[in-house]
C-alpha positions in Angstrom: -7.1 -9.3 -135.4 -3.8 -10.5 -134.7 -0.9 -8.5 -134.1 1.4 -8.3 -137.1 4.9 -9.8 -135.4 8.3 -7.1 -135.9 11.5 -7.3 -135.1 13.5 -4.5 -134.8 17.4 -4.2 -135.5 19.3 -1.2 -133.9 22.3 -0.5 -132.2 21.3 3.0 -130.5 19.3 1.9 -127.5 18.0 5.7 -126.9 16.4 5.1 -130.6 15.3 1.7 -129.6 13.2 3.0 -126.4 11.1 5.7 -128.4 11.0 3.3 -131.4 9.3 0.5 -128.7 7.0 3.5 -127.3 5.8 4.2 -131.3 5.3 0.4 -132.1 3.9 -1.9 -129.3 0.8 -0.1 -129.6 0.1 -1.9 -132.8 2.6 -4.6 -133.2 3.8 -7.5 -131.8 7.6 -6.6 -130.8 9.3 -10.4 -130.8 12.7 -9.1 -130.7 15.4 -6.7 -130.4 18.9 -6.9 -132.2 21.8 -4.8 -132.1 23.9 -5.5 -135.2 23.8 -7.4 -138.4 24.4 -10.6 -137.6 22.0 -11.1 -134.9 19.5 -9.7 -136.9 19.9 -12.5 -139.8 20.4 -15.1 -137.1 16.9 -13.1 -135.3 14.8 -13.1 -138.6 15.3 -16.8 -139.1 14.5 -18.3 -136.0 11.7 -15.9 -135.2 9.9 -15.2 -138.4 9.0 -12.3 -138.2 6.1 -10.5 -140.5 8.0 -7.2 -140.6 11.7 -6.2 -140.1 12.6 -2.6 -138.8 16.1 -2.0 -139.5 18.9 0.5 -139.4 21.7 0.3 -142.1 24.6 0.9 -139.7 24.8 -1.3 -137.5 28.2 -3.4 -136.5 29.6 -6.2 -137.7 27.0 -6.5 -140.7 25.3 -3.2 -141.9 22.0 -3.4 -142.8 21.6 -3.8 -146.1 23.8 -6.6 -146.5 22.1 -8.5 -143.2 19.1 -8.2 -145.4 20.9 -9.4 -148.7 21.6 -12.4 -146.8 17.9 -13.1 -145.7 16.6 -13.1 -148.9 19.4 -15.9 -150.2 17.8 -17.9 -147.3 14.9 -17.2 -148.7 13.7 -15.2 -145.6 9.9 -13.9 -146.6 9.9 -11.0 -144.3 8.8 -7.6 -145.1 11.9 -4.9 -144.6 11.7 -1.1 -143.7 14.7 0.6 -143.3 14.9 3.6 -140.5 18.3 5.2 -141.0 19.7 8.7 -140.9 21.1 8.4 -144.1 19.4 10.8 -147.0 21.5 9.9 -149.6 19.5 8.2 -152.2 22.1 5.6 -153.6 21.2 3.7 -150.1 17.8 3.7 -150.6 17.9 2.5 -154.2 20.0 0.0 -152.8 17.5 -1.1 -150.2 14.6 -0.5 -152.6 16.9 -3.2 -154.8 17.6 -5.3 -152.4 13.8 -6.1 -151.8 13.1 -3.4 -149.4 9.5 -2.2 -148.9 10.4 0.9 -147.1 12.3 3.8 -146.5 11.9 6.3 -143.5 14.4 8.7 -142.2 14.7 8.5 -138.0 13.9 12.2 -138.0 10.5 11.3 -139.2 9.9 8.0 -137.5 7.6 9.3 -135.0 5.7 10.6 -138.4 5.9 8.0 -141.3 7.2 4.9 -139.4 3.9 3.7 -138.8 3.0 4.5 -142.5 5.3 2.3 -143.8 5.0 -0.3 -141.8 1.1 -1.0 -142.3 2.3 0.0 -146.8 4.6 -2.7 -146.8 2.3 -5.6 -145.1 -0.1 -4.4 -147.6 2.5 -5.3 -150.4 3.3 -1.9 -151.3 6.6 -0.1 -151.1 6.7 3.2 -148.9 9.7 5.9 -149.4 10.2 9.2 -147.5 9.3 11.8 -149.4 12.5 14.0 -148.8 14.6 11.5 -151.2 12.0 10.7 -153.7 13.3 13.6 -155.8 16.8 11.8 -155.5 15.8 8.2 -156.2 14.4 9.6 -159.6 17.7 11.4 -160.2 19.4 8.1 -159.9 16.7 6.3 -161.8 17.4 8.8 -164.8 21.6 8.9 -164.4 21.2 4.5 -164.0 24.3 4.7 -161.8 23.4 3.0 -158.5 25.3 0.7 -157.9 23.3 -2.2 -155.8 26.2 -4.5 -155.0 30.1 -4.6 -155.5 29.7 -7.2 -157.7 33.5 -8.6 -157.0 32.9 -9.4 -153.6 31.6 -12.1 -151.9 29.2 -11.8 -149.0 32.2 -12.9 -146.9 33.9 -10.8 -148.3 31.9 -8.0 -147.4 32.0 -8.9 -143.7 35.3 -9.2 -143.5 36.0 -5.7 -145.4 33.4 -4.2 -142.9 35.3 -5.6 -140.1 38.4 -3.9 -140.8 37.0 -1.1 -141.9 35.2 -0.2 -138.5 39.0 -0.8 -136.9 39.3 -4.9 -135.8 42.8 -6.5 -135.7 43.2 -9.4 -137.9 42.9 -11.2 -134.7 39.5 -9.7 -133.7 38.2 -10.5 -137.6 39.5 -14.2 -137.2 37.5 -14.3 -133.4 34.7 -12.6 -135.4 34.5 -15.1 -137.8 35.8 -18.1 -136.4 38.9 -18.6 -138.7 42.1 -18.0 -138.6 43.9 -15.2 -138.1 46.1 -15.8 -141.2 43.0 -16.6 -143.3 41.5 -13.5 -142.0 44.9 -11.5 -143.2 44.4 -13.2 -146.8 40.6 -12.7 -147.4 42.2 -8.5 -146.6 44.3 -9.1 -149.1 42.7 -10.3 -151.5 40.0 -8.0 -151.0 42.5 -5.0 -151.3 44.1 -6.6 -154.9 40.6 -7.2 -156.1 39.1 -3.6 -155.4 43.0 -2.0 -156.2 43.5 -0.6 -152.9 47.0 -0.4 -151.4 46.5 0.7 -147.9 44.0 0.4 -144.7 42.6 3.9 -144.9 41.6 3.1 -149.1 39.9 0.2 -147.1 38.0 2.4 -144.7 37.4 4.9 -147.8 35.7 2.4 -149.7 33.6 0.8 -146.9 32.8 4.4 -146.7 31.7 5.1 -150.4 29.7 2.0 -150.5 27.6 2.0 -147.5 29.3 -1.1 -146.4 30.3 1.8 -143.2 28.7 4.5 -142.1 30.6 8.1 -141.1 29.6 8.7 -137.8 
């Protein structure tokens, strides 16, 4: 039987070693990314069966990499290996079309698991947050997107966030610096935020960041 093909999407190469050890036994490994962008521009020209992906990663976290994929139409299963336990990010994923959900500290544990449950077609979530997704699921409070950005948006309120000059966005981006500077600033009147750090905060609350 052929090897189911994965691609893998991480910026922490220590992680990316011990996650290559756990999975070319069983898969076929076509690629390694190290942030969001690659991993969009990876899943398309590869194909792969099966993504494994952190959520923060640079340039594009995560969950927005695979919010773009599946506007492309990209029919690839996603697992999502990520240290964060907060439930709201996993009923994001889980919303976003995810099939799994496995904390790194259990990888070497339930990776596998939820690997071989989402080519199956099922949906596979680490215990340890289950109790929170249900929480969430009674409250109905997730929110799964800011719903008055763009996708541009997002990536350019990412890119700030995480520290870039309005120069380093433009580069980034391939615009302008100026245009860069007024997709900030209309981001900022949209969301109400008057300075950089309310920026960083809110990349922060809404996983669009991640506090290392």
């Amino acid at each position: 039987m052929t090897p189911a093909r994965l691609l893998l999407a991480d910026d922490h190469r220590i992680v990316v070693e011990g996650l290559r050890a756990i999975l070319t036994p069983e898969f076929d490994l076509v690629g390694i990314v190290d942030d969001g962008r690659k991993l969009v521009e990876a899943a398309i020209r590869l194909a792969p069966e099966i993504i494994v992906a952190d959520i923060s990663m640079p340039y594009l976290n995560g969950l927005d990499a695979i919010s773009q994929l599946k506007d492309l139409g990209c029919p690839s299963k996603v697992v999502f290996l990520t240290m964060h336990k907060d439930a709201t990010y996993a009923a994001r994923a889980l919303a976003l079309g995810a099939s799994g959900f496995v904390l790194k500290h259990a990888a070497s544990t339930e990776l596998l698991e939820a690997i071989r449950t989402a080519l199956s077609g099922g949906v596979y979530v680490t215990s340890e947050i289950e109790a929170g997704l249900q929480e969430l699921k009674t409250r109905r409070t997730v929110s799964i997107t800011s719903p008055s950005l763009t996708s541009r948006q997002r990536e350019v309120l990412q890119l700030f966030a995480e520290g870039n000059s309005a120069r380093e966005v433009a580069a980034s981006l391939h615009i302008s610096p100026r245009t860069a500077e007024n997709h900030k600033a209309r981001i900022m009147a949209q969301l109400r935020l008057e300075t950089t750090a309310d920026l960083v905060q809110y990349a922060l609350r809404h996983g669009i960041i991640a506090a290392d």
